[in-house]
N, C-alpha and C positions, 0 to 999 in steps of 0.2 A: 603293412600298408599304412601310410600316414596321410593325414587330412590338417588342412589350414584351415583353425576357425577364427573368424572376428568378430568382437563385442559389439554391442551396440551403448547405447544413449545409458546414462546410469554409472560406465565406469573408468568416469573423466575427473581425473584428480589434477590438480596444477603442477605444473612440473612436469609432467608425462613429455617424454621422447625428450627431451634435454640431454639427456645423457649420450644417448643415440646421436644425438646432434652435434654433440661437442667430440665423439668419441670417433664416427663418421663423416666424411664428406657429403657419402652418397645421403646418406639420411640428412643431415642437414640443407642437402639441392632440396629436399622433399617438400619440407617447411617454407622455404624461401619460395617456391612454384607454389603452393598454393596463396602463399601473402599475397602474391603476382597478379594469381586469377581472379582473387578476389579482390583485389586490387585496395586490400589492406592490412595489419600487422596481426594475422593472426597468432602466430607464434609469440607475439608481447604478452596476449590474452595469455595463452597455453602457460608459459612460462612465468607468468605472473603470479599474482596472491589473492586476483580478486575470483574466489571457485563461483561467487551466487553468477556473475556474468559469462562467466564460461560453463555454466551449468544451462543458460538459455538454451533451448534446442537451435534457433538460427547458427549458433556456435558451436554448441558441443558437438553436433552433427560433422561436420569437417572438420574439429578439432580431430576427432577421435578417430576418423578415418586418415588423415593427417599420420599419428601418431603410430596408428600400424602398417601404414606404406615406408614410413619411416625407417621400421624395423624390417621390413621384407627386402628394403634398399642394402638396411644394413647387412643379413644374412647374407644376399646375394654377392656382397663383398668377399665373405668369407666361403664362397662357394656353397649357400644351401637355398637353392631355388624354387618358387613355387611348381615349377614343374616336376620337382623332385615327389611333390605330394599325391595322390590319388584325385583326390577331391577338395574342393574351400566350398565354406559355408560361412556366413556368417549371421547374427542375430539383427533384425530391424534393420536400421542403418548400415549393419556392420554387413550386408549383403553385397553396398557399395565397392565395400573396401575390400572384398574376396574380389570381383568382379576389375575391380583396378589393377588387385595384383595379378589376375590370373590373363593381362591385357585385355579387355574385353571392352574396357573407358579408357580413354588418355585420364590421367591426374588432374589436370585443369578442368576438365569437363565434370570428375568425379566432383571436386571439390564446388563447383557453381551450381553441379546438381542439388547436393548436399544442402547445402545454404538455402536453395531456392524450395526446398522439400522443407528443409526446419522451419523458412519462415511460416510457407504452405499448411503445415499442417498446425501453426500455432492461431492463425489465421481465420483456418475454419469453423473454430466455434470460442466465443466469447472467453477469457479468464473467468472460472470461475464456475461456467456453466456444467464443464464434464470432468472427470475423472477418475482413477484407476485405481485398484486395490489389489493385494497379494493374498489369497486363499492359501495358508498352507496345509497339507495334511488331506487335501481332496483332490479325487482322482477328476481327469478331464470331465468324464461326464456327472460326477457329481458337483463339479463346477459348472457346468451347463444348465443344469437343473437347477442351480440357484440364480443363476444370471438370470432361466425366464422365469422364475417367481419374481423374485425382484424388479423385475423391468416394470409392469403394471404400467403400461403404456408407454414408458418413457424405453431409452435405448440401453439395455444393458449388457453384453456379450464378452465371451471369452476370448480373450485378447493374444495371448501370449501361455502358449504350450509347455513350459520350460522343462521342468522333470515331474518323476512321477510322484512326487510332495508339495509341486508349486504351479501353479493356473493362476493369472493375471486378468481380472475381468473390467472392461469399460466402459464407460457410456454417462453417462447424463449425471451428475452426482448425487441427486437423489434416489435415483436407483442404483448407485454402486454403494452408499451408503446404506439401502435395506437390505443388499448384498452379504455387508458384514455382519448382520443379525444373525439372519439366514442361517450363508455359512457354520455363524459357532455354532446355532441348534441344529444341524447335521453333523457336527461331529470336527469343525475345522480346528485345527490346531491354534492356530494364530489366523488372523485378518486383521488386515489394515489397509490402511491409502495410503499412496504410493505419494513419492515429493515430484509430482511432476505437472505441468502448467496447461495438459488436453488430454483428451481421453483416447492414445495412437490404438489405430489397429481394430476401431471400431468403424459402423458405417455413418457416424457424424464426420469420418475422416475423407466424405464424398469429396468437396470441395475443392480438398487435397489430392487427392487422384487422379479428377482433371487437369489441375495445373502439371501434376509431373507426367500424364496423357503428353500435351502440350511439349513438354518441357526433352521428352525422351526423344519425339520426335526429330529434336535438332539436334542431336549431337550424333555420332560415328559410331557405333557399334559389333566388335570382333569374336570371333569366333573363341573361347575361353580356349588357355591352353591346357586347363584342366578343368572337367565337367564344375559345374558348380550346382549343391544341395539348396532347394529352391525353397523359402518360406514357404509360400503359398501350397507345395504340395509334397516336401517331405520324398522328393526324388532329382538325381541329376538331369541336369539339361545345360546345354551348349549349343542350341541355334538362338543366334542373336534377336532376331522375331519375337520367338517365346520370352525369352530374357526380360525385354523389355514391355512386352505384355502383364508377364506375374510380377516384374517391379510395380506398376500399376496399379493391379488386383493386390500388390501387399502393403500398400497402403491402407486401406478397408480389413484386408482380412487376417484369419490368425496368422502369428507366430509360431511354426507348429516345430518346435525346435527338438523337442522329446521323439517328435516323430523321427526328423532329420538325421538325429545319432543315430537311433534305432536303425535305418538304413543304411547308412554308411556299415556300423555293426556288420549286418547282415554283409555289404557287399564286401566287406573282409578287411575293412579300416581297425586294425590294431593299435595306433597311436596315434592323439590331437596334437597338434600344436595351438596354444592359444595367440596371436598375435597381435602385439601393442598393448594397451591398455587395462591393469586388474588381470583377476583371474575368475572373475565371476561367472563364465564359461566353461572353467575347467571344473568347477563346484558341481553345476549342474551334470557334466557329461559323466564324474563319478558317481552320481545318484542313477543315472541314466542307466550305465554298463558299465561295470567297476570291472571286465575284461578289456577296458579301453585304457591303455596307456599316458597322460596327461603332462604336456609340459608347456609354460608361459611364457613368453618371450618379446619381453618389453624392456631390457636392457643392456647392454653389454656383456652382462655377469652373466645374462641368461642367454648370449650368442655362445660364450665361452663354453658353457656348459654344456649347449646343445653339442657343440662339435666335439669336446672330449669326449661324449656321450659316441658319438658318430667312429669316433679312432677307439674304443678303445676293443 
């Protein structure tokens, strides 16, 4: 049983889907429909040299979901469909981009949401004011335990679930900085901050939540053609209601992505596909449950190989 996951924010390198784009039509309509919607050259950005402006979240957000619609354009050329899989999931952002492919968003809608979300949430608090750091070597709740020591009034919380070596916590930067203290005298392997411009996944990400509240309510929402592993609660769901409810509530809250394999696991998902961009999904899933199978699929090389994989 195979599951489609997708990245989120993080694993946007320049150049991503070019290949796909020069090697495919259908993936290349991808790029040109989102330039469309946004009614500018994203793919210049994408394909360009400049990474610090495509690392912006109003950018890298649609980039990267861009990039792995791309690639599900392209499989589906080659006969390998998302409904072929069990389930998609994807990481933060990359929930977008399960949700796009598994039809549940038109592409255009995905890609405005996107944009409107990165700007949203860069929006809600000040440069400067919040940010994130990577705990590794502590289990979820001894990451929790340092987030409310370190908070001391200010907002400090665990962010992002990833495996059972890595907890992502956020909040206000002075208490993500007494965080990294913390952490080492508990026993943390490594801590640090994170390269990124707000503190996502925290509840300073209110502000943000409204607007995508606001923002969900206009656009068309379909029934997934295959359930989709929901951030916010680490179980499938496919009534479009809910959907657009826990996009909402996963703005504010964890990443609970550790949980989300673990489920899939359970519900008898033997092989990931990682789709579009990096493979920093497929890292964690082997930390996760190394009975999971793991394959990337961000280029042509890597369509080729899925399908010998598939004949032989």
């Amino acid at each position: 049983m195979r599951a489609f996951v997708f990245p989120g924010q993080g694993a946007q390198v320049p150049g991503m889907g070019r290949a796909l784009a020069e090697a495919y039509p259908a993936a290349r309509a991808v790029f040109d429909e989102v330039d469309e919607a946004l009614g500018e050259r994203l793919s210049d950005l994408i394909w360009g040299e400049d990474a610090d402006t495509l690392t912006l979240t109003r950018n890298a957000q649609p980039a990267l979901m861009a990039t792995s619609l791309a690639a599900v354009r392209a499989m589906e050329t080659e006969g390998l469909t998302v409904s072929d899989a069990a389930f998609v999931a994807g990481h933060s952002l990359g929930e977008y981009s399960a949700l796009c492919a598994a039809g549940t968003l038109s592409l255009a809608d995905t890609a405005r949401l996107l944009r409107l979300r990165g700007e949203a949430m860069q929006q809600a608090v000040p440069v400067g004011i919040g940010a994130m750091a990577a705990l590794l070597g502590l289990s979820i709740d001894a990451a929790r335990e340092v987030a409310a020591e370190a908070a001391q009034g200010d907002v400090c919380e665990a962010a992002n679930d990833n495996d059972p070596s890595q907890v992502v916590v956020s909040g206000h930067r002075a208490a993500v900085e007494r965080a990294l203290d913390i952490a080492k005298a508990k026993g943390a392997k490594r801590a640090l901050l994170l390269p990124v411009s707000a503190p996502f996944h925290s509840s300073l990400m209110a502000p943000a939540a409204e607007a995508m509240a606001a923002a969900l309510q206009t656009v068309e929402m379909a029934t997934p053609c295959v359930p989709l592993v929901a951030n916010v609660t680490a179980e499938a769901v496919s009534d479009p209601d809910t959907i657009r409810d826990l996009l909402v509530k996963q703005v504010t809250g964890s990443v609970r992505w550790r949980e989300s394999v673990l489920w899939m696991s359970a519900a008898g998902v033997t092989e990931a596909w990682e789709i579009g961009s990096g493979k920093a999904l497929s890292a964690m899933i082997r930390r996760i449950d190394k009975e999971i199978a793991v394959r990337a699929i961000g280029t042509p090389d890597d369509i080729a190989a899925a399908l010998a994989a598939q004949q032989a």
